[in-house]
C-alpha positions as CSV (number, residue, x, y, z in Angstrom):
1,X,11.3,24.4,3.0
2,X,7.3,25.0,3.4
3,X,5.6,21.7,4.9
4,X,3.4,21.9,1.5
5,X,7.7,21.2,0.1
6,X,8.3,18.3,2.8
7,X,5.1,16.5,2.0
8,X,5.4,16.7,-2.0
9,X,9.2,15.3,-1.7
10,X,7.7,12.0,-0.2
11,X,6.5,8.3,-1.2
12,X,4.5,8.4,-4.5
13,X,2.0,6.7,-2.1
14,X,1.5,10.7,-0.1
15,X,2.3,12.6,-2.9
16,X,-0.2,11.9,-5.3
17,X,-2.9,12.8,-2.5
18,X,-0.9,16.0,-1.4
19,X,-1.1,17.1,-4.8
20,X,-4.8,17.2,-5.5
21,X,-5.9,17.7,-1.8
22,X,-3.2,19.9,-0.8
23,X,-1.4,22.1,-3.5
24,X,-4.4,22.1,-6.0
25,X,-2.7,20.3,-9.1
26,X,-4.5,19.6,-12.2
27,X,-6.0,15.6,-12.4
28,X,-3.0,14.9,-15.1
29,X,-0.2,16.0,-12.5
30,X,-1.7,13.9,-9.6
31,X,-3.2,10.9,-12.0
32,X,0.3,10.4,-13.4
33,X,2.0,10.4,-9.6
34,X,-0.7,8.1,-8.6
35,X,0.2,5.6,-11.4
36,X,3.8,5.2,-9.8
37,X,2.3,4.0,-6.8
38,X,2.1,0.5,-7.9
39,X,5.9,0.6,-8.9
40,X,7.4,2.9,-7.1
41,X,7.9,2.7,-2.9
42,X,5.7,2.0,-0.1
43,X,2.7,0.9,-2.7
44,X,5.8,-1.3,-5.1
45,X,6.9,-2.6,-1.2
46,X,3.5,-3.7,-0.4
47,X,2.7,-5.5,-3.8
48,X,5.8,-7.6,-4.1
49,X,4.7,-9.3,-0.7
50,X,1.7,-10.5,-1.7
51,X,1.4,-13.5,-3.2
52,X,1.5,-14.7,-7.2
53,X,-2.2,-15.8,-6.9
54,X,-2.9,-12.2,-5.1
55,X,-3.9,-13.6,-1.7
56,X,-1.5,-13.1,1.4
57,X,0.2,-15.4,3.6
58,X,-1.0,-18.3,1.6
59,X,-4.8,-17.7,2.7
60,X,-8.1,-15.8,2.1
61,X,-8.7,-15.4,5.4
62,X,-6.1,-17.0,7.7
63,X,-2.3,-18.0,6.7
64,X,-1.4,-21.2,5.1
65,X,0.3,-22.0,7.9
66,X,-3.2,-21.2,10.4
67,X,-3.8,-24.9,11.8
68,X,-0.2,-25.7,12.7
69,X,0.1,-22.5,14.6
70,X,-0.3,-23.0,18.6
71,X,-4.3,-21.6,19.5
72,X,-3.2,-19.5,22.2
73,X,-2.0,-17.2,19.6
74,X,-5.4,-16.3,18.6
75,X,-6.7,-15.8,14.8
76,X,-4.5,-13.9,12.5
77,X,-6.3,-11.6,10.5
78,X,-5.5,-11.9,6.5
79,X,-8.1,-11.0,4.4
80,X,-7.9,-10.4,1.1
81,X,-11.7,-10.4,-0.2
């Protein structure tokens, strides 16, 4: 197995990128990876955390939980503009 092999048998997320940067595929190969990211994997993973209203943790900028937190801990960081 080539390393071009190992990196196209990955994560939608890698492959799409592998396959237009890497092994030269035409736009409708790599498009059509790219719009499993979403639903597929890391990029499915990361979407289902986020919150109904498509903030993070409750917040814009801090957690909904920010001024009950102990100030020692210093300010999360949770943007989502």
């Amino acid at each position: 197995m080539t390393v071009l092999d190992w990196l196209l048998d990955s994560d939608p997320a890698l492959r799409w990128q592998v396959e237009r940067d890497l092994a030269g595929a035409p736009p409708e190969v790599w498009q059509a990876t790219r719009a499993r990211v979403a639903t597929e994997g890391f990029g499915a993973r990361l979407l289902s955390l986020q919150d109904p209203d498509g903030q993070w943790a409750g917040g814009a900028f801090f957690p909904a939980d920010f001024a009950s937190r102990d100030e020692k801990t210093g300010q999360p960081w949770t943007a989502t503009t």
